[in-house]
C-alpha positions as CSV (number, residue, x, y, z in Angstrom):
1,X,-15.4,-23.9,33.2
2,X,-14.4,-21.4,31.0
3,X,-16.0,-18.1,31.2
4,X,-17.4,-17.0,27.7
5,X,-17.3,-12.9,28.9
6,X,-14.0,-13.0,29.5
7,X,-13.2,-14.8,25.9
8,X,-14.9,-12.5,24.4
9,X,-12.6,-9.6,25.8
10,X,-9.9,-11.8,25.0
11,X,-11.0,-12.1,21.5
12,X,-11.5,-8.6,20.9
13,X,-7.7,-8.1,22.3
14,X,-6.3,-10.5,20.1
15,X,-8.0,-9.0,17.0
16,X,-6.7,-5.5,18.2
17,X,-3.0,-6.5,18.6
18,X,-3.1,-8.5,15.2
19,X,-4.2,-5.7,13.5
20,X,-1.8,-3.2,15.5
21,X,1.3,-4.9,15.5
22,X,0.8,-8.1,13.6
23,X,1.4,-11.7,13.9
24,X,4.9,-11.6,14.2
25,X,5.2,-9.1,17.0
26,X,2.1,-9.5,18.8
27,X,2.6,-11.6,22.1
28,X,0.7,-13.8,24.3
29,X,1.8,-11.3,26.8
30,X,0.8,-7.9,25.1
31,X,-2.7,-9.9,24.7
32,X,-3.5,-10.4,28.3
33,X,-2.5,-6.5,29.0
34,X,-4.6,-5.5,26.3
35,X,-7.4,-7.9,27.8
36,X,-6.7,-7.2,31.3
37,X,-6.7,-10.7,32.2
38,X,-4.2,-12.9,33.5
39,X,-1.8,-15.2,31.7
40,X,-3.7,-18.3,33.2
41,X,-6.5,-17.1,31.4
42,X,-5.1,-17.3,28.2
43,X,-3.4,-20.4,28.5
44,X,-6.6,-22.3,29.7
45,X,-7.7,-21.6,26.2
46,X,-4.8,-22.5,24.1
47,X,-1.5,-23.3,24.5
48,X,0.4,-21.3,22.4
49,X,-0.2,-17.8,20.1
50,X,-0.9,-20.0,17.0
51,X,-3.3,-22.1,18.2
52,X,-5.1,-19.1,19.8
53,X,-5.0,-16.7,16.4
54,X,-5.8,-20.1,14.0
55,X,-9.1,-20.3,16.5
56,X,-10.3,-16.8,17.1
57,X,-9.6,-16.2,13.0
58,X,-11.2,-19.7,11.8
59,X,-14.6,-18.7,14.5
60,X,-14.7,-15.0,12.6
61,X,-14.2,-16.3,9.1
62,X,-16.9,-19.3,9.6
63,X,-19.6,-16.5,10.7
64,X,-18.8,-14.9,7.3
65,X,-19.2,-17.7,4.8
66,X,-20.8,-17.8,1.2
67,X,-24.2,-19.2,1.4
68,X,-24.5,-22.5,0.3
69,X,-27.6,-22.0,-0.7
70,X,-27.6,-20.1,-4.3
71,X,-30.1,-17.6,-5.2
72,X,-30.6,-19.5,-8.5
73,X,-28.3,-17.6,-10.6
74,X,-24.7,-17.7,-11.0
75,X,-25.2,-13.5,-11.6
76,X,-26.7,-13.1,-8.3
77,X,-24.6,-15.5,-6.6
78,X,-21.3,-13.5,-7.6
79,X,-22.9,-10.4,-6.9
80,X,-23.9,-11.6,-3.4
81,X,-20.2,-12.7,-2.8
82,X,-18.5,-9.7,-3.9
83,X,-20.7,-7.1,-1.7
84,X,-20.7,-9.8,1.1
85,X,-16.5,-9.6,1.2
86,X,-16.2,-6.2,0.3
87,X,-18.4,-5.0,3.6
88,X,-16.2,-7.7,5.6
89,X,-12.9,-6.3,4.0
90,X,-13.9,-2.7,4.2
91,X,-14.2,-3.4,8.4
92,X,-11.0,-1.3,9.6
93,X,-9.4,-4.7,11.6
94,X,-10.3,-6.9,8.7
95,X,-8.5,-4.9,6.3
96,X,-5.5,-5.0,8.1
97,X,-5.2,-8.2,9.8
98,X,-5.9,-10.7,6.8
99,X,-2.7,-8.6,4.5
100,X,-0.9,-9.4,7.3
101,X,-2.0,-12.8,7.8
102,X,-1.2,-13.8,4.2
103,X,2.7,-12.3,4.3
104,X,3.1,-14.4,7.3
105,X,2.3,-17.4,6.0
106,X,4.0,-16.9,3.5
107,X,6.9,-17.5,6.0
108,X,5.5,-19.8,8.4
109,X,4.4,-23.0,7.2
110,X,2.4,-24.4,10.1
111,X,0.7,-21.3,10.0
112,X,-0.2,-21.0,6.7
113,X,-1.3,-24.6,6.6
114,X,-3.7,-24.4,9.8
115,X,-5.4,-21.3,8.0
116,X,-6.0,-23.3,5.4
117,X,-7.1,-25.8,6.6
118,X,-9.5,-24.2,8.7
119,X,-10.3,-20.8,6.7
120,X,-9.5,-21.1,2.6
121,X,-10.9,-24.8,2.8
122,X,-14.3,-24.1,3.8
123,X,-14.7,-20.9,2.1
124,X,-13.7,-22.7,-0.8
125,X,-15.9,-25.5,-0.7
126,X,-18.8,-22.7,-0.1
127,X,-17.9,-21.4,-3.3
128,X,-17.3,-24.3,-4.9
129,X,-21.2,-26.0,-4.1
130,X,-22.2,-22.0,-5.6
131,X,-20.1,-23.2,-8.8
132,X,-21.8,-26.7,-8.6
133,X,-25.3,-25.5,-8.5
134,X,-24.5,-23.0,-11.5
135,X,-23.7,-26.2,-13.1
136,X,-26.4,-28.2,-12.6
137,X,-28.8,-24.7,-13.9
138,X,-27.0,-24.9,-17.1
139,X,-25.2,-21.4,-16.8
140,X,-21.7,-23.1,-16.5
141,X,-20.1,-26.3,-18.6
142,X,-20.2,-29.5,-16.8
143,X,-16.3,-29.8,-17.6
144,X,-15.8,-26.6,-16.0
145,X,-12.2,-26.6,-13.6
146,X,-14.1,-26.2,-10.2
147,X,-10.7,-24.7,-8.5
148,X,-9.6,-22.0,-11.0
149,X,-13.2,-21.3,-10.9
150,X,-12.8,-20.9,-7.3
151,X,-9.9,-19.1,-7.7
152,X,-11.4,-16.8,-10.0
153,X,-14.9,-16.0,-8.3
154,X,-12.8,-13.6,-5.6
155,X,-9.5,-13.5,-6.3
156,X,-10.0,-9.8,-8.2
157,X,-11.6,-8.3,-5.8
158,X,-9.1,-9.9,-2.7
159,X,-6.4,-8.4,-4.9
160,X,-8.1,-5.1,-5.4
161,X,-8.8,-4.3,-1.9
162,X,-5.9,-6.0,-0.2
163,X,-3.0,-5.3,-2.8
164,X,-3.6,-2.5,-5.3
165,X,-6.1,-0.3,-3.5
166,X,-8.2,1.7,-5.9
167,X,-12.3,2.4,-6.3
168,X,-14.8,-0.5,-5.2
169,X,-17.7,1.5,-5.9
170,X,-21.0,0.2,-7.7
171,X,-19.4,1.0,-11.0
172,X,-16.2,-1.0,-10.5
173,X,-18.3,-3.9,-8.8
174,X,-20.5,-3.9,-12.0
175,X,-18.0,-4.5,-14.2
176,X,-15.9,-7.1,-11.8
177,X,-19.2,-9.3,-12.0
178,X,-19.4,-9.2,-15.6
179,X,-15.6,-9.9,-15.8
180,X,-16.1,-12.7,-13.3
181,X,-18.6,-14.6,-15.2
182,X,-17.0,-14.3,-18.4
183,X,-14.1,-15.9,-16.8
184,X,-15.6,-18.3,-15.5
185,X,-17.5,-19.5,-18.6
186,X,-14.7,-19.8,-19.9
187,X,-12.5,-21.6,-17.3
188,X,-13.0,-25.3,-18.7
């Protein structure tokens, strides 16, 4: 039986390495001297660096999903999204570990396909029932394109924070929500 005190130090070490050294340099190794633990410990857990970052990553993004369940406006919906990523993007191992994550699967396709599958996917489909709902209220076209509207409700604001840099204060999230809901009234 696997001792959930001692995953939990591990998870914290993986998330510290990730963000320190990154993906491509971090080690199953420099994880169990960061965690104090032994290699055995690791490797009861997963077999391979991979497997254990796809985990530990898929269990952190699944406790920060959109809610399903809509406010009853599309407004408040978007609103709710961007301040809900923006405090999860402004956390100092956050910030650094998902840049890094997206450049390396850019170069690893088993990687990049596993995070899909198990982080994009169901954040997208959270959106996507958000866009569904707006559609059944009337406040988007029933021919609207679901996955550019997808795209759309946080791509800006991923881009912003993790590319460009620059303000995200209440002003610049003011005008992001209007921007996003023009765009996607118009994104048939």
């Amino acid at each position: 039986m696997l001792r959930e005190s001692v995953t939990e130090t591990i998870r914290r070490a993986v998330f510290e390495e990730l963000a320190e050294t990154g993906y491509a340099r971090m080690s199953m190794e420099a994880v169990t001297r960061r965690a104090r633990v032994g290699k055995a410990a690791l490797y009861r857990r997963w077999p391979a660096k991979e497997a254990m970052v796809v985990e530990l990553v898929s269990e952190a993004a699944a406790a920060h999903l959109p809610e399903t369940a809509g406010s009853g406006s599309l407004h408040d919906d978007v609103e709710r999204f961007v301040r809900d990523t923006m405090a999860d993007l402004h956390h100092p191992l956050v910030g650094r570990i998902v840049p890094d994550l997206v450049a390396e699967s850019a170069r690893n396709p088993s990687l990049r396909e596993a995070l899909h599958e198990s982080v994009l996917a169901p954040r997208r489909a959270a959106v996507a029932a958000l866009l569904r709902q707006a559609v059944d209220r009337g406040e988007l076209p029933p021919d609207i394109d679901i996955a550019l509207a997808v795209d759309l409700f946080g791509a800006p604001l991923y881009f912003r924070m993790l590319a460009v840099g620059g303000p995200t204060d209440d002003a610049y999230v003011s005008r992001l929500i209007h921007a996003v809901l023009a765009a996607l009234a118009a994104s048939r």
